[in-house]
Structures are given as C-alpha cells and as structure tokens.
C-alpha positions as CSV (number, residue, x, y, z in Angstrom):
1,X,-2.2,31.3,-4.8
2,X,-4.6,33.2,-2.3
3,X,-4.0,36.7,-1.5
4,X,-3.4,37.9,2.5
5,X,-5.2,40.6,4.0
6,X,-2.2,43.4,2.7
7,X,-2.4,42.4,-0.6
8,X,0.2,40.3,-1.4
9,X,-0.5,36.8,-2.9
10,X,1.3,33.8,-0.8
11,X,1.2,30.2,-2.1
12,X,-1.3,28.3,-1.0
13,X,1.3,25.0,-0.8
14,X,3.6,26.9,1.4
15,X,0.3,27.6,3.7
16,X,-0.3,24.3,4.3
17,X,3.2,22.9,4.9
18,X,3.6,25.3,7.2
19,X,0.2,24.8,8.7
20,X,1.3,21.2,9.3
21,X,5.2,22.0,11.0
22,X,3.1,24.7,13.4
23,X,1.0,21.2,13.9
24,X,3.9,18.9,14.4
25,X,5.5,21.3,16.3
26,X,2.7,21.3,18.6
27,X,2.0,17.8,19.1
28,X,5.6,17.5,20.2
29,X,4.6,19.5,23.0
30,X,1.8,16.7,23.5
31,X,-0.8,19.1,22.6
32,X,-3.2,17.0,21.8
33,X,-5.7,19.3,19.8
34,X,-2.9,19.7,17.3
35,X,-2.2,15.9,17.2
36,X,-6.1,15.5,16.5
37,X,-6.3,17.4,13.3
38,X,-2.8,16.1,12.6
39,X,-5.5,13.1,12.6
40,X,-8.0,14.5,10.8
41,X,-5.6,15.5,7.8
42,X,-4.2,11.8,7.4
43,X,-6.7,9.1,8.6
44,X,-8.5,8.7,5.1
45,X,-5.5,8.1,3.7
46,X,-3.3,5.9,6.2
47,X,-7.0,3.8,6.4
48,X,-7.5,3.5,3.0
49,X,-3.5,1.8,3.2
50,X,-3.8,-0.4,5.7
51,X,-6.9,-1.6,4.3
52,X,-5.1,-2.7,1.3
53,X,-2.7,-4.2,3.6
54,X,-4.8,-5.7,5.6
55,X,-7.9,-6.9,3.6
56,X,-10.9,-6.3,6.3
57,X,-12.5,-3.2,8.3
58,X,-11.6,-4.1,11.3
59,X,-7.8,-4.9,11.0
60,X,-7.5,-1.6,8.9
61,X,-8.7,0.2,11.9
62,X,-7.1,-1.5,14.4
63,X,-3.8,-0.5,12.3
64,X,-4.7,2.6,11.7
65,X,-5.6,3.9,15.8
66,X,-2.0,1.7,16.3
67,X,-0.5,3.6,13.9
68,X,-1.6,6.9,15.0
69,X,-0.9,6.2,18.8
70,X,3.0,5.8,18.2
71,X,3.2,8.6,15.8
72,X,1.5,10.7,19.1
73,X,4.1,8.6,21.0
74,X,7.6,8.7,19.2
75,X,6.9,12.2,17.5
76,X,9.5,13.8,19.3
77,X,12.0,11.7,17.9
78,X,11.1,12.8,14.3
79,X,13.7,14.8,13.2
80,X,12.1,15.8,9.3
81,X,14.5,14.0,7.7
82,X,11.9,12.6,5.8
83,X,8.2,14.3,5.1
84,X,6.0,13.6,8.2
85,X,3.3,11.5,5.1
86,X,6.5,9.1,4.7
87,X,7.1,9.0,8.5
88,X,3.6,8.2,9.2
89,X,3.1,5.6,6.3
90,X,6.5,3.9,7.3
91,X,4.9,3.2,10.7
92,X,2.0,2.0,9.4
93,X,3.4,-0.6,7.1
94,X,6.0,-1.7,9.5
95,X,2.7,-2.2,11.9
96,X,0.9,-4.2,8.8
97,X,3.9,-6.2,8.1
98,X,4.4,-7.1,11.6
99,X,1.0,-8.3,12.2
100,X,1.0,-10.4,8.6
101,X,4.0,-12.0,9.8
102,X,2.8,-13.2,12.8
103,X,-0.5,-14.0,11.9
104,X,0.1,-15.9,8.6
105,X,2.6,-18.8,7.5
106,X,3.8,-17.9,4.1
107,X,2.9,-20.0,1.0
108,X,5.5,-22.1,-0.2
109,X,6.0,-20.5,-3.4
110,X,6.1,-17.1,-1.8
111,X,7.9,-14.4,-3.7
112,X,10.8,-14.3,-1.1
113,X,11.7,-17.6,-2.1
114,X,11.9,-16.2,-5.8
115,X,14.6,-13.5,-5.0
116,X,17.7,-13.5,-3.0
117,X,18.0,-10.6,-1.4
118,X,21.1,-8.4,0.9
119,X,20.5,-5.5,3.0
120,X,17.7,-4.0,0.4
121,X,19.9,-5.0,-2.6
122,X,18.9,-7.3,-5.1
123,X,21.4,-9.8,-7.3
124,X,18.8,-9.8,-10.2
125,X,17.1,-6.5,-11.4
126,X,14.1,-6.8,-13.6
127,X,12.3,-4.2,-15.7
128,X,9.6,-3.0,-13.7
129,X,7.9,-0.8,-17.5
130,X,4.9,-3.3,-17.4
131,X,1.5,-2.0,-16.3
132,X,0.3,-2.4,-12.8
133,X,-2.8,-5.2,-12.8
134,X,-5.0,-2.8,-12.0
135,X,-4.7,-1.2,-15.0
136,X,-5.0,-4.5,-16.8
137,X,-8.0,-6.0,-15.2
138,X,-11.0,-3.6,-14.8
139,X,-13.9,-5.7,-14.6
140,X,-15.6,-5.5,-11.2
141,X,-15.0,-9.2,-10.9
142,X,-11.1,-9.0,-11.5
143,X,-10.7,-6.3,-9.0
144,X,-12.2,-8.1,-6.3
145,X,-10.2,-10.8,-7.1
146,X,-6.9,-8.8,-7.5
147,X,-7.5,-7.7,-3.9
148,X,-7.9,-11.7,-2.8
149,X,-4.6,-12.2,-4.1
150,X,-2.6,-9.4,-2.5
151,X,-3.6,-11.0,0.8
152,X,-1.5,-14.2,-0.6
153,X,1.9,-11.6,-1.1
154,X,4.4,-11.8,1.5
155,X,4.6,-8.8,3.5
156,X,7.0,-6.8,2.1
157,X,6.3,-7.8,-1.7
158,X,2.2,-6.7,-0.9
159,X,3.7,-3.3,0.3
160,X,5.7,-2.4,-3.1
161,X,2.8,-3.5,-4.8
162,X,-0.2,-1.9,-2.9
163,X,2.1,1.9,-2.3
164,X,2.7,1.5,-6.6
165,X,-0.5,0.5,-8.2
166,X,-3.0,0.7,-5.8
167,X,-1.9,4.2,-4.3
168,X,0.0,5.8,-6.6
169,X,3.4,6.5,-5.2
170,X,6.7,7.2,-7.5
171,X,9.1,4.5,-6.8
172,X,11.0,7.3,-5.1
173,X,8.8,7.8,-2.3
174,X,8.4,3.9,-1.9
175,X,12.5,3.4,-1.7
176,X,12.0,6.0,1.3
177,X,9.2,4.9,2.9
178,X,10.2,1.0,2.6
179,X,14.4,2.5,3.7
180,X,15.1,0.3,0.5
181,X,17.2,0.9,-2.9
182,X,15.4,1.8,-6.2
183,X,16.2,-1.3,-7.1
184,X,15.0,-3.2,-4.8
185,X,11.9,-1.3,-5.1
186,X,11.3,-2.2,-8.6
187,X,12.3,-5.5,-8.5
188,X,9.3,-6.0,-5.9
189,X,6.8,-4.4,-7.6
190,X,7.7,-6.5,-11.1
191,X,7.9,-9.3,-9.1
192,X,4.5,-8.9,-7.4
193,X,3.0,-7.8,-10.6
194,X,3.9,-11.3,-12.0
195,X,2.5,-13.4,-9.5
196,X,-0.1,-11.6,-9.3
197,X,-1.1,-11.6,-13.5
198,X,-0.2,-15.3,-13.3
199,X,-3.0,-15.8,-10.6
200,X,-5.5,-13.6,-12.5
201,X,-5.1,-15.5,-15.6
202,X,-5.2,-19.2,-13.8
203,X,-8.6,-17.8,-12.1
204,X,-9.9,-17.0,-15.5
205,X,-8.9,-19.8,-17.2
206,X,-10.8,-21.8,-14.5
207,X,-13.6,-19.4,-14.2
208,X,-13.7,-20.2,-18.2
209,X,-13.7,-24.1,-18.0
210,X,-16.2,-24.2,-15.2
211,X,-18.8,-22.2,-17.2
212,X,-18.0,-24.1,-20.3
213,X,-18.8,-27.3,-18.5
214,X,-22.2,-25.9,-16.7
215,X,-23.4,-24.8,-20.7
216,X,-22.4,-28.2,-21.8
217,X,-24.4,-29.6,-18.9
218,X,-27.5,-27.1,-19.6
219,X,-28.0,-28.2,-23.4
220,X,-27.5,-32.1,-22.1
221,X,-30.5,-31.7,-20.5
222,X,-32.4,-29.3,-23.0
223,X,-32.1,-32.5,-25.2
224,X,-32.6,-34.9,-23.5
C-alpha cells in the first residue's frame, strides 16, 4: 500500500494497472512515448522468452524488436479481453514459432508425431505432477545441455515447456496465451518433459561411458 498526498492509503497493484491502461490507452493514440515505456516495462521479460525460444542473442532480439513493432502496430485492435502480458507474449511466440517452422525440418521422432491432436484437444491426457527438468538436473553442465535440447522440440511442444518450467507460468495463463485447452496444455508440457529427461539421461549415460573408457585408457598407459 502507499499513502496519496490526502492521506488515504491506495494499493500500490491498482497503481500500476492503471498506470499501464493510461499507457495502453495512449499508445493507441500512437503516442509513442507511451508505447516506449510500454517497452521499457516488458522487454526484459519478452527477451528473456524469446531467447529460450530461440537459443541465440541475435534471434532473441530480432524477435523481440518484431514482436514489439506489431504490438505498436495492431494495438488498436486489442480489446483487453485478455491481459496486455498475454497479448504481448502470444505475439511473441506465434513470431518464434513461425520462424522455427520455416527455418527448421523437424526430427523424425518429433513430439507431434507422438500425439494426435484436434483443434487444441488431445485423445490421450497424461499426468503432467512430474517435476519440470530443470528442477531435476542442476548441475551447470545439465543446464546447458537442457537448453541444447529445447532447440530439438517442435515449436509448439518447446513453448509449453519453456512458458512452464523455465518461466514460471500456471498452466492457466499458458492455455490462454497458447488459445489452447488445459488439456492440451498439460499434455505438452508431460510430453516435452519426457523427451526431454530421456535425452538428459542418454547424454549422461554416454558422457559416463566415454570417461570410463578415457580412465581405462590413462592407467593402460601408466602401466605400460
């Protein structure tokens, strides 16, 4: 809470939401001072996702100035059905998914091959209770490998997975953001979370023999 110049205490929440409709409201209006600390209040952020999308500097800011340009562009068409955070990440991932599709062939054991899917519904739900791998894997080592192996997730699998356990969101706001069932949702992010624990583990298991064989090698040639 933070108290006005009468006296009375106003909620510091409410401040800011309004802050950011008088901003919105504003940039409609194509003023572009608002628009810029509009900018200045989500760039971190909407970076720091399309980074994770993306997997390099330079395509995260490429998406990110893209991403930013049609929100500038198309803002008088948002109508606040949704928060402006979900608006704005919505564009960004439909940007990053875009750009993954045309850029890269899928794998032939991608994840969309694993699940039949209709309009956002899936035939087969799966428990989605297990924890993300970044909770699992910790090492320095592990992470940077987790993050080589979201680049191999199709588009739309990568999303679930990067918006639940790399960023944090409920599966609420990803079933809004993606425009997707719960279910859906969940069956994404379990399924992602599979492949992606199945990697992990073969990369160890190889990481394992490999320096099993070079300490096999070393004491060969200590004896010899």
């Amino acid at each position: 809470m933070i108290e006005s110049g009468q006296g009375q205490f106003i909620d510091r929440g409410q401040v800011l939401v309004n802050s950011e409709q008088l901003l919105i409201e504003r940039s409609k209006k194509k003023d572009l001072e608002a628009f810029e600390e509009l900018v200045s209040l989500y760039e971190h952020k909407i970076y720091n996702f399309a980074y994770r999308m993306m997997g390099n500097v330079e395509d995260a800011q490429d998406m990110t100035q893209e991403a930013f340009f049609r929100a500038f562009k198309y803002l008088e068409g948002f109508r606040g059905e949704a928060s402006f955070s979900t608006w704005l990440y919505r564009i960004t991932a439909n940007l990053c998914k875009d750009e993954l599709r045309k850029r890269y062939r899928l794998p032939v054991d991608s994840l969309d091959e694993k699940i039949s899917l209709h309009d956002g519904e899936v035939h087969k739900q799966i428990p989605s209770s297990q924890p993300g791998p970044e909770a699992i894997y910790t090492k320095r080592e592990l992470r940077q490998d987790l993050g080589e192996l979201l680049g191999t997730l199709s588009p739309e699998f990568r999303l679930a997975v990067v918006l639940r356990d790399v960023l944090g969101f409920s599966y609420q706001e990803i079933s809004e953001l993606m425009e997707c069932s719960l279910g859906t949702v969940k069956s994404r992010i379990s399924r992602g979370r599979g492949y992606l624990r199945e990697k992990l583990l073969t990369q160890q298991e190889q990481n394992a023999s490999f320096s099993g064989r070079n300490k096999v090698k070393g004491g060969e040639k200590n004896e010899m």
